[in-house]
Residue, then its C-alpha position, 0 to 999 in steps of 0.5 A: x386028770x385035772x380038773x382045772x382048766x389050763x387057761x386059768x394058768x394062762x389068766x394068770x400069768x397075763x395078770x400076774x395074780x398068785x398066791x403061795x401055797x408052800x415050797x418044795x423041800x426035798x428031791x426023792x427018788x431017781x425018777x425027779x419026785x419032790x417032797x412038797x410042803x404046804x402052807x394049809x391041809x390040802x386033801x389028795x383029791x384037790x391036789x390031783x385036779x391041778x393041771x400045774x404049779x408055779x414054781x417062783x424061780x429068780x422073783x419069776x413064777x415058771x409055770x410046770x405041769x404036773x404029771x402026778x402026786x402021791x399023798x401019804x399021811x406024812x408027806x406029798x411026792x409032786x412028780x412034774x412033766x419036765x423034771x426027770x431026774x434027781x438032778x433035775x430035781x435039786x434045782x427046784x429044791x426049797x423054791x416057792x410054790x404058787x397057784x392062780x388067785x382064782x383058785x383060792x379057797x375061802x377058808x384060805x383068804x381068812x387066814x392069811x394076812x394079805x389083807x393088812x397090805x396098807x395098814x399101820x404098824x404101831x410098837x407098843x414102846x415107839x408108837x407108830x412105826x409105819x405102813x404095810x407094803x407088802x406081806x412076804x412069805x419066806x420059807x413058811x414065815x410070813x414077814x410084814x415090810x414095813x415103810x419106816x424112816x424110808x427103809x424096808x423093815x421086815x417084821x415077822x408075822x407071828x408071836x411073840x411079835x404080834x400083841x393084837x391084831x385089827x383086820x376091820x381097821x387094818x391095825x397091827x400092834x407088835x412088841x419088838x425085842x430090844x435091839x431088832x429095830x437096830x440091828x435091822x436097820 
């Protein structure tokens, strides 16, 4: 039994306001059931209060109601109500999963990167690079797009990329491995 309202769902399909919160990997089973891999420690009591997920399917989130999940210490088993086989299962494989920006967490918005969008980007060797559009989470990566010379350039998130990070002044400073500018542009 859920213990999210289902207008929260509605909310945010009106508002289109999400966040991720990690991506099916695998189908297992005959009944439909798929592996779920999530970005932060979920508890089983807070996944079973879930009415539905988004599941982002061609850049649109499809909103499907879960009819059950089973947690084990080394896997999460999402079961949802129109998905009733193995078949089925496959075409969600390595898709996305978002939940309405209004229920998340605290802990989670600290440790997201988000806030970044409209920084700057400065290379150590280049100087600055450009501006944050937009943070992108692809397949458990998060990925900085940055404005540079008018083109998108995609920057991974993570070490040995970043050098320091300045969430008051929305700066990022990151060492690009010889070549990358190039070879992304």
């Amino acid at each position: 039994m859920s213990l999210y309202p289902i207008a929260l769902f509605y909310d945010s399909i009106q508002n289109e306001q999400y966040f991720q919160i990690g991506s099916f990997k695998k189908p297992i089973g005959i009944d439909g059931g798929l592996v779920a891999s999530f970005l932060y420690p979920f508890n089983h009591t807070e996944l079973v209060k879930l009415p539905a997920l988004f599941v982002e399917i061609d850049a649109i989130k499809v909103p499907y109601s879960i009819k059950n999940i089973i947690s084990t210490e080394q896997k999460t088993i999402v079961h949802l109500n129109l998905i009733q086989s193995k078949t089925a299962a496959y075409a969600l494989r390595n898709l996305p999963l978002f939940l309405p920006i209004t229920l998340k967490p605290k802990w989670v918005q600290a440790t997201l990167p988000y806030s970044l969008v409209d920084g700057l980007v400065e290379e150590v060797v280049l100087g600055q690079l450009g501006k944050i559009e937009a943070i992108y989470c692809m397949r458990d990566q998060y990925m900085m797009a940055v404005n540079y010379l008018a083109k998108e350039l995609l920057i991974p998130y993570c070490k040995p990329f970043l050098i320091h990070v300045d969430e008051m002044q929305k700066k990022v400073t990151i060492q690009l491995p010889e070549g990358y500018l190039e070879a992304m542009l």
